[in-house]
C-alpha positions in Angstrom: 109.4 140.2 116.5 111.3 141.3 119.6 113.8 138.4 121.2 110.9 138.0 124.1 108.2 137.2 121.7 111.0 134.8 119.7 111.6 133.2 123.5 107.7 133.2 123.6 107.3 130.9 120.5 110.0 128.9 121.0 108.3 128.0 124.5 105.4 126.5 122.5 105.5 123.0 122.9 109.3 122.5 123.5 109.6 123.6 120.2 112.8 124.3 118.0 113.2 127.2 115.9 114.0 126.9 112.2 115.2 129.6 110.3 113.8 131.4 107.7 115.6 134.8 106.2 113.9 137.4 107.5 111.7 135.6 110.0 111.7 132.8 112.8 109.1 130.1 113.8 109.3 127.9 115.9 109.3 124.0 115.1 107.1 121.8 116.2 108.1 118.8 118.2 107.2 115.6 115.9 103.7 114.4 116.0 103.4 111.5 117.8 101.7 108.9 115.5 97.9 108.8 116.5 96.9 106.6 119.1 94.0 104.4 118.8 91.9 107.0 121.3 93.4 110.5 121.2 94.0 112.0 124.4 94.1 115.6 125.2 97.9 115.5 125.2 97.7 114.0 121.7 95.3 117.2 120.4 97.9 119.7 122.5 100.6 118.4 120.5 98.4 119.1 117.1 98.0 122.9 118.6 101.8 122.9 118.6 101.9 122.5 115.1 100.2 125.6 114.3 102.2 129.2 114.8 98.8 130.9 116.4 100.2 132.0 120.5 99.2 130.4 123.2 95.7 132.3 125.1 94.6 132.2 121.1 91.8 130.5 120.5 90.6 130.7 116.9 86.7 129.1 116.4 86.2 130.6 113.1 87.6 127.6 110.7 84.5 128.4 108.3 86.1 131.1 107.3 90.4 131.0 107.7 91.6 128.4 109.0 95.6 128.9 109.9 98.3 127.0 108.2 100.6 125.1 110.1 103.8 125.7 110.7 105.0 122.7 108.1 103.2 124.4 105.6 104.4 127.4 106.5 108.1 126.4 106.2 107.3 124.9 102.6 106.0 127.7 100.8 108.5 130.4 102.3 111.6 127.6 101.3 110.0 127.0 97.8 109.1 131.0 97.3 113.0 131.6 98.2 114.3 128.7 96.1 112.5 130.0 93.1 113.3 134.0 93.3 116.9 132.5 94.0 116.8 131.3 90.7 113.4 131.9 88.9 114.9 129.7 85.7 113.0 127.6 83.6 115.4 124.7 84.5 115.1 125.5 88.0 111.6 125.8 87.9 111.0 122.3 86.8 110.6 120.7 89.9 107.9 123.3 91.1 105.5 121.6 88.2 106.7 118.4 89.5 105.6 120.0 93.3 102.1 121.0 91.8 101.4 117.4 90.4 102.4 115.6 93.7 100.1 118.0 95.1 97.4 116.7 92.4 97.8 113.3 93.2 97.4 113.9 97.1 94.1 115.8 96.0 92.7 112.9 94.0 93.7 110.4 97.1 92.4 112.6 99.9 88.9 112.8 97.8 89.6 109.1 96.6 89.3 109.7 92.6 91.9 110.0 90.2 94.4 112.5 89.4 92.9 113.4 86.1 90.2 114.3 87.8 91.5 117.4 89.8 91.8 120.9 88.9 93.5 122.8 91.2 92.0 126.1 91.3 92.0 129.3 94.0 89.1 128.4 96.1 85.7 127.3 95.8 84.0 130.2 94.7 86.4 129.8 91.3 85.4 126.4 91.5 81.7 126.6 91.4 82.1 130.0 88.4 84.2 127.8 86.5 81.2 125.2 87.1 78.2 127.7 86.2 79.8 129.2 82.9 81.4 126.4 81.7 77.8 124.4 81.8 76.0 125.0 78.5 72.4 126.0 79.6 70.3 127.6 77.4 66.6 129.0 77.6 64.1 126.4 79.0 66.4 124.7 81.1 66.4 124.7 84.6 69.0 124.9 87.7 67.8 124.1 91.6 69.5 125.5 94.4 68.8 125.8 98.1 68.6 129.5 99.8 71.7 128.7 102.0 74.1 128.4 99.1 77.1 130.4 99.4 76.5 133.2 96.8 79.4 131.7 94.4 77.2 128.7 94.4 73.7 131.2 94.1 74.4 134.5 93.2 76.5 133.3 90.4 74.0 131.2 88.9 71.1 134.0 89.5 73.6 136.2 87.4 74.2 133.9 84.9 70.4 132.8 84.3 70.3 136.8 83.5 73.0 136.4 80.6 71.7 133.0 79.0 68.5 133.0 80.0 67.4 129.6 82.0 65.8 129.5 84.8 66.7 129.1 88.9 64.8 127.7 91.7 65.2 127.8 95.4 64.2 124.6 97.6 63.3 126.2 100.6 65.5 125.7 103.5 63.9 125.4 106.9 64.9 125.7 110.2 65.7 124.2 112.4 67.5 121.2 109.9 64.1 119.1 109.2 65.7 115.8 108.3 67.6 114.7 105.4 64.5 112.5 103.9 62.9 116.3 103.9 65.9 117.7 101.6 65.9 114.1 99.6 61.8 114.7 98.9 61.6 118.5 98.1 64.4 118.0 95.7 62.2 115.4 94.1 59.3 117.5 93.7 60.9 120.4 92.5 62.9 118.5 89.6 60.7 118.7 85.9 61.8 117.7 82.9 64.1 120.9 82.3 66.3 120.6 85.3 69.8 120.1 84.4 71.9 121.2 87.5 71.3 120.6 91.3 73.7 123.0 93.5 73.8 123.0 96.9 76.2 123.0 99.5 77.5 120.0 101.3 77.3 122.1 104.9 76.1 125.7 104.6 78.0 128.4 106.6 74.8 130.0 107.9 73.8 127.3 110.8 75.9 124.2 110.0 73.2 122.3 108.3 74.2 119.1 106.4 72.6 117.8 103.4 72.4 114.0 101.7 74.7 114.8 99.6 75.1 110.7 98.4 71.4 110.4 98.2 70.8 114.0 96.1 73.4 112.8 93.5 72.3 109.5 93.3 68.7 110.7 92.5 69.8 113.4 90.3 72.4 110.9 88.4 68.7 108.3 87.5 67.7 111.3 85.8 70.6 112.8 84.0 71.1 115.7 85.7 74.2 117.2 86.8 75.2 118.3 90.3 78.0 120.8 92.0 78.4 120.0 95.7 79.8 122.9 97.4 82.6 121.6 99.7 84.0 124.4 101.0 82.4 123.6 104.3 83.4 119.6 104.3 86.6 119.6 102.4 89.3 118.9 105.1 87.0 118.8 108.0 85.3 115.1 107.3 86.4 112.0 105.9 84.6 113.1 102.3 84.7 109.9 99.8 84.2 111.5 96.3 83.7 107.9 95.1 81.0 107.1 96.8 79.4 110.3 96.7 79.4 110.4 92.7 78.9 114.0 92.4 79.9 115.4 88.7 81.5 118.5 90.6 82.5 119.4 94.1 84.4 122.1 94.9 86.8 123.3 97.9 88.9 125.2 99.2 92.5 125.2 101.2 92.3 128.6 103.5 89.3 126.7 105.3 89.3 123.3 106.6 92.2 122.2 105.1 94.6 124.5 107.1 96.7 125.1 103.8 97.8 128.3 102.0 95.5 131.0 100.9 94.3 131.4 96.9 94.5 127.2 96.6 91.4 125.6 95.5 90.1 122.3 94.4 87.5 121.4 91.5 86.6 117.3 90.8 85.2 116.7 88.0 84.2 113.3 87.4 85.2 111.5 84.1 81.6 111.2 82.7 81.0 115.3 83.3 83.7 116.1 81.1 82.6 115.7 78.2 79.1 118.3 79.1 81.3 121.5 80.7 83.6 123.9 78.8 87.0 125.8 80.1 86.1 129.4 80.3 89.8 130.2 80.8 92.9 129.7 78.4 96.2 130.4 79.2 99.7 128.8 79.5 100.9 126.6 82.0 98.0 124.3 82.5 98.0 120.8 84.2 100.1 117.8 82.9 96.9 115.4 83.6 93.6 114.4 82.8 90.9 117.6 82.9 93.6 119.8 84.1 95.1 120.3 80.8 92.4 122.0 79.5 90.9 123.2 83.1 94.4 124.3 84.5 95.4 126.7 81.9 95.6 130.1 84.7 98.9 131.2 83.4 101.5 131.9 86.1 100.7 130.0 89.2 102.1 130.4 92.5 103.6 126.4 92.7 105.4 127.0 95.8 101.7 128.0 97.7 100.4 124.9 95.7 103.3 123.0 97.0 102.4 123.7 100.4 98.8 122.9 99.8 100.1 119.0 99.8 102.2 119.4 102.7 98.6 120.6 104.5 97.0 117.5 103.4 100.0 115.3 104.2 99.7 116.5 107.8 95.8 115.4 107.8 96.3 112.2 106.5 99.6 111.9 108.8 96.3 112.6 111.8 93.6 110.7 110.2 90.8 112.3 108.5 88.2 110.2 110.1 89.7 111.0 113.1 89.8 115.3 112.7 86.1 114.9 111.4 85.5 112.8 114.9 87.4 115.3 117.4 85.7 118.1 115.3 82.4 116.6 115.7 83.3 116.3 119.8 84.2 119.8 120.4 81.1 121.3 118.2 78.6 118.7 120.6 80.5 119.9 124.3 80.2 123.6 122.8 76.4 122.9 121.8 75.9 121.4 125.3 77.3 124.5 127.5 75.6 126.8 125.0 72.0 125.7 125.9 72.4 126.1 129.4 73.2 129.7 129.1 69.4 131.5 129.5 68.6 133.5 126.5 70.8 132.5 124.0 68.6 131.3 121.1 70.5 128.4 119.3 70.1 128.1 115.2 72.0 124.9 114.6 70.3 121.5 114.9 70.4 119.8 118.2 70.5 116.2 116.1 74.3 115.5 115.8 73.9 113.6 112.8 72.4 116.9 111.1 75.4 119.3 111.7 79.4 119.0 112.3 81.5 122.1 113.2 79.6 125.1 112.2 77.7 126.2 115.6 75.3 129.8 115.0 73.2 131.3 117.8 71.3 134.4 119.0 72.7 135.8 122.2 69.5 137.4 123.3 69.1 141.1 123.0 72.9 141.6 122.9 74.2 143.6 119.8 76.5 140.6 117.9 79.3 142.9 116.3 79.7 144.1 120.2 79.8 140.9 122.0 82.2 139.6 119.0 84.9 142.5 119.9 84.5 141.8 123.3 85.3 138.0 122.5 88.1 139.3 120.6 89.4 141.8 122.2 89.3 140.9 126.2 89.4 137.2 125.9 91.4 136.6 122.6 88.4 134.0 121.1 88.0 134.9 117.3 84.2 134.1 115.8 82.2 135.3 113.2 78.9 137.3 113.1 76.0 137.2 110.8 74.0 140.2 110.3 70.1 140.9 108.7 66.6 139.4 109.4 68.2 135.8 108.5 69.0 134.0 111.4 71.3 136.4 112.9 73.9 136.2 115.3 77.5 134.8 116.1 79.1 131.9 114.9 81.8 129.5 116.6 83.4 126.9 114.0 85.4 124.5 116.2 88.3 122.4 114.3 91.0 120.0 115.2 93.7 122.4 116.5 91.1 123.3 118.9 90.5 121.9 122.8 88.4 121.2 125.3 90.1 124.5 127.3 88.9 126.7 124.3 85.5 125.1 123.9 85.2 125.8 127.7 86.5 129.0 127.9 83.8 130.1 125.4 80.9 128.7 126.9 82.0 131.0 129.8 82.6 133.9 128.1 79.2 133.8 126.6 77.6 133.4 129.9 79.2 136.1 131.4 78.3 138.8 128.2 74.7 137.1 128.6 74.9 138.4 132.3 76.7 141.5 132.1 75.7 143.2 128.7 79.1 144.6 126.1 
């Protein structure tokens, strides 16, 4: 980093620097404590906290989300503290570091600590989930087409090995209405289903399932269920305790805005007893399910460290509130989007049926193309999707976004839509 670029970040926000060996950021000012109705000079301050230059505007949050700069500054202090001195008695307090983060895990998701396993990311969650499950020949797993493949492939594999079946629930489109979802579940369950899978909000369009009301009717009849939160976990207000699922699953790169390789698994207390550790090593968890879930060997406790000080800064905002303000954004970008002629819109138009995940068709345009371009001459980062499938780009709007970015967009899709890539 050259001493212009170093001015550049320091400009962000009136920030401060701090110092770290090797490297500067800039502080962030302190975050004003959330007024009753955010105001765009509220959400500007948020978008100081984050390191990402100004003229950035990242909408791909489904995928990697960036870590603020607070988190930032706690894993490189914690990674320096410890190869400073990588002793065992120095080392004590990273343990202590990795159960504080445990305990703000089981408050964000509102269970208990002995509840948590703090894994990689969800797609460790949800294989820890399908082997540790003791299916056998005969019995039955449902899952919805939409799944993420660590929440479908895995399974598919799996059936292969130990022989029970899996079922799809077909997924239409657009979202059909969670009563739809509630019912084909329902007809699809027989006396051999043991396991319903499905993911909270899929990646592919942004469609939200009942999650509450697919664990409640799986839970009348004894069947166990993994809600995939990779898409939910840090983006709404998720309640765990009132969902009731035996197992969700999340991770911190996405919604979150935490380190990368952190991870969440819940297991609920009555699930324990019917799921088996598939990995034993030292160094496991101090509570609960995590001393026989948590056993991964060496861990990196500063990144796990940080991981809290992510979640810290979301509760410091207000989850309800991120989840509102990331709602917002998604409905503006959805509005300017369906006045652009030709762009063919996969996401449900009912706001109650999606949150942040916004896919579309831009016409005839080729996607990978028009994504470069959005990258490349207007510095907007997206996603693409590929096949027969519902194809297209995606935009996944999150808190450290703003109305600028959201309006940008719109306007850089209308112009592409006009002028070809």
């Amino acid at each position: 980093m050259n001493r212009r670029d170093f001015a550049r970040l320091l400009a962000i926000g009136g920030a401060a620097p701090f110092l770290t060996p090797g490297s500067a950021w800039p502080r962030p000012a302190d975050l004003p404590p959330t007024p009753s109705s955010p105001d765009e000079r509220f959400w500007a301050a948020v978008r100081d906290q984050f390191v990402m230059p100004p003229g950035l505007t990242m909408l791909n949050a489904a995928n990697l989300c960036p870590s603020s700069a607070p988190v930032l500054e706690t894993m490189y202090r914690m990674t320096k503290d410890m190869d400073q001195d990588p002793s065992q008695d120095n080392r004590v307090k990273l343990g202590d570091g990795r159960e504080a983060t445990r305990t703000l895990l089981a408050e964000f998701l509102r269970v208990s600590p002995e509840e948590v396993v703090i894994t990689r990311n969800t797609s460790e969650s949800n294989n820890l989930v399908s082997t540790g499950i003791d299916l056998k020949p005969g019995d039955e797993v449902l899952l919805t087409a939409d799944n993420h493949p660590s929440n479908h492939t895995a399974w598919q594999e799996k059936a292969k090995r130990f022989g029970f079946t899996v079922r799809d629930v077909p997924v239409p489109n657009p979202h059909p209405g969670f009563d739809y979802y509630v019912d084909a579940f329902r007809k699809m369950i027989t006396p051999q289903t043991k396991v319903i899978a499905f993911t909270h909000l899929t990646s592919t369009v942004g469609d939200l399932f009942p999650a509450k009301d697919l664990c409640r009717m799986a839970r009348e009849r004894g069947i166990l269920t993994l809600v995939d939160g990779a898409q939910t976990f840090g983006l709404m207000d998720v309640d765990l305790s009132d969902m009731q699922p035996d197992f969700y699953s999340g991770s911190a790169h996405k919604w979150p805005c935490g380190p990368k390789e952190n991870g969440v698994l819940y297991i609920s207390r009555t699930a324990q007893p019917k799921i088996w550790a598939s990995i034993f090593s030292a160094y496991p968890g101090r509570v609960g399910v995590s001393r026989t879930f948590e056993g991964f060997g060496q861990r990196d406790e500063p990144a796990m460290m940080a991981f809290g000080e992510a979640l810290k800064l979301q509760t410091r905002i207000g989850r309800a509130v991120i989840e509102k303000r990331s709602r917002e954004l998604t409905q503006a970008l959805l509005a300017g989007l369906r006045k652009i002629d030709g762009v063919k819109i996969w996401t449900s138009p009912e706001p109650s049926r999606t949150v942040a995940v916004v896919s579309l068709q831009p016409g005839s345009l080729d996607v990978r193309k028009l994504s470069t371009a959005l990258y490349q001459k207007e510095r907007i980062g997206c996603a693409t999707r590929g096949g027969q499938d519902r194809p297209g780009v995606r935009f996944s709007p999150h808190f450290y976004n703003t109305h600028t970015d959201i309006e940008r967009t719109v306007a850089a899709v209308r112009k592409y839509m006009s002028t070809g890539v």
